[in-house]
N, C-alpha and C positions, 0 to 999 in steps of 0.2 A: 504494500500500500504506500502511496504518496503523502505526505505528509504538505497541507496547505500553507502556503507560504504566511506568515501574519502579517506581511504589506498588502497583500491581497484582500484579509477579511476587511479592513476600513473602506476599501473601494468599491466590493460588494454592497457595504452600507449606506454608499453614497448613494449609488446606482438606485437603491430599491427606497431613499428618499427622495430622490427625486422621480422615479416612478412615480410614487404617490402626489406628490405635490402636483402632477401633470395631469394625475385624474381627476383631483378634486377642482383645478381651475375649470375643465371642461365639465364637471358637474355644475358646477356655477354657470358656466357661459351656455348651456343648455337651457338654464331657469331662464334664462332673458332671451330666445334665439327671436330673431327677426325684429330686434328692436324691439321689445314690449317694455313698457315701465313699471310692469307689475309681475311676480310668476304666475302660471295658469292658475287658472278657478282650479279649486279641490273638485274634484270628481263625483257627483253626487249621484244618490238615485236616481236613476232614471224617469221622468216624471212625464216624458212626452206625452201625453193628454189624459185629463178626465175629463170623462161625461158618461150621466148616468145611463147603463142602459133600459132604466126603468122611462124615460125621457118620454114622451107624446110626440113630439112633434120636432124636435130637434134632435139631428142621426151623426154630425161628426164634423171633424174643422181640424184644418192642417194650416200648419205657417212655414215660412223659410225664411233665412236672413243670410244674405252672402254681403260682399262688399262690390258697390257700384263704382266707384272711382276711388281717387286718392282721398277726400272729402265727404262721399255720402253711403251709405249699405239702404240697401234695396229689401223694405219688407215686405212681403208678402204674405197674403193668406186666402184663407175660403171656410166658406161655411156651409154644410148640406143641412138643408132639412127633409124629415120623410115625405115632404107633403107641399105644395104651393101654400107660404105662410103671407099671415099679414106682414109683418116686417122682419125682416133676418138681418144681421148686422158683426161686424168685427171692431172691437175694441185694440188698437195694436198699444204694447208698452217695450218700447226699447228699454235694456239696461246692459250698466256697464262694470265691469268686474276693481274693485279698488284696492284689489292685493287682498282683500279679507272677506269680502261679500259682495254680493251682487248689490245696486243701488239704481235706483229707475234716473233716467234721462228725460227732464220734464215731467210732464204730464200725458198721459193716456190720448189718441185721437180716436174717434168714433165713425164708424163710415157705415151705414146701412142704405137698405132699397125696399121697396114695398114689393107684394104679391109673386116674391120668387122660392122657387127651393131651392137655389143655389145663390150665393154673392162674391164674390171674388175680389179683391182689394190688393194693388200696390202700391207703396207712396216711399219713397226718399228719404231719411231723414241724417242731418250731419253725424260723424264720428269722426273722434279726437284719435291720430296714427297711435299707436304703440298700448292702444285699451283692444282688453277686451271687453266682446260685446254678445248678448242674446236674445233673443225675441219673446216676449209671453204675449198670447194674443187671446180674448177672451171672445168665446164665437157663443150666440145671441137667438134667439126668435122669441116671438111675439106673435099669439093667436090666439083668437078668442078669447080674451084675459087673460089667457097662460103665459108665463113667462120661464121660459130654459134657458141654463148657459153652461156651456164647458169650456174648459181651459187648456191650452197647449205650451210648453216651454220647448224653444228649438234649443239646438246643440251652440253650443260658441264657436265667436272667429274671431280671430287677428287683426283689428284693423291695419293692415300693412301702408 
């Protein structure tokens, strides 16, 4: 057997601290990749829609949020109901992730239509580069006195 030189073990130890010092900086530089000024939103349950299916009259609602330009994301949504209703409508709430929780942008806009079973809605609205951001959109009908509503949270993005 060789016997290891002892100028060698200190070099070894250099070696395998600066290994580590290499990965923890790319740990880091991960938490912030693409310019963000916050790290990601924590991971949460999955919440993408409720609505009851005990409902009458109101059957389901989808939203999307991607990023429209350098300045605005594009939200979308819709609303079905089972039935040609007196008013169907989408409440959208943009929000934005502040390193610790989610926090609404503004206030809520409301967009409805009369006498359809479906409504569909897109609108614009600003975002600040290096947030993130997600959509909760609150989908609506209105018939013969009744009133239903279910709620959707889209997934997050980057404003890049």
């Amino acid at each position: 057997m060789k016997k290891i030189s002892l100028r060698i073990v200190p070099a070894i130890l250099i070696g395998v601290i600066v290994l580590l010092s290499f990965s923890t900086t790319t740990d880091a530089a991960k938490r912030y990749k693409y310019g963000a000024k916050t790290p990601p939103p924590v991971e949460e349950m999955n919440t993408e829609g409720f609505f009851n299916s005990n409902h009458k009259y109101l059957l389901d609602g989808t939203n999307l949020l991607s990023q429209y330009d350098s300045s605005y994301v594009r939200l979308e949504g819709t609303t079905y109901a089972k039935q040609i209703v007196d008013s169907i409508g989408i409440t959208f709430y943009l929000q934005k992730w502040n390193g610790s929780s989610w926090e609404y942008v503004g206030s809520g806009s409301t967009y409805s239509d009369s006498n359809r079973d479906v409504f569909d809605k897109t609108v614009l609205r600003y975002a600040e580069k290096g947030y993130y951001y997600r959509l909760k959109t609150k989908h609506w009908i209105s018939h013969d006195g009744v009133y239903e509503q279910g709620e959707v949270v889209s997934d997050y993005i980057l404003m890049k």
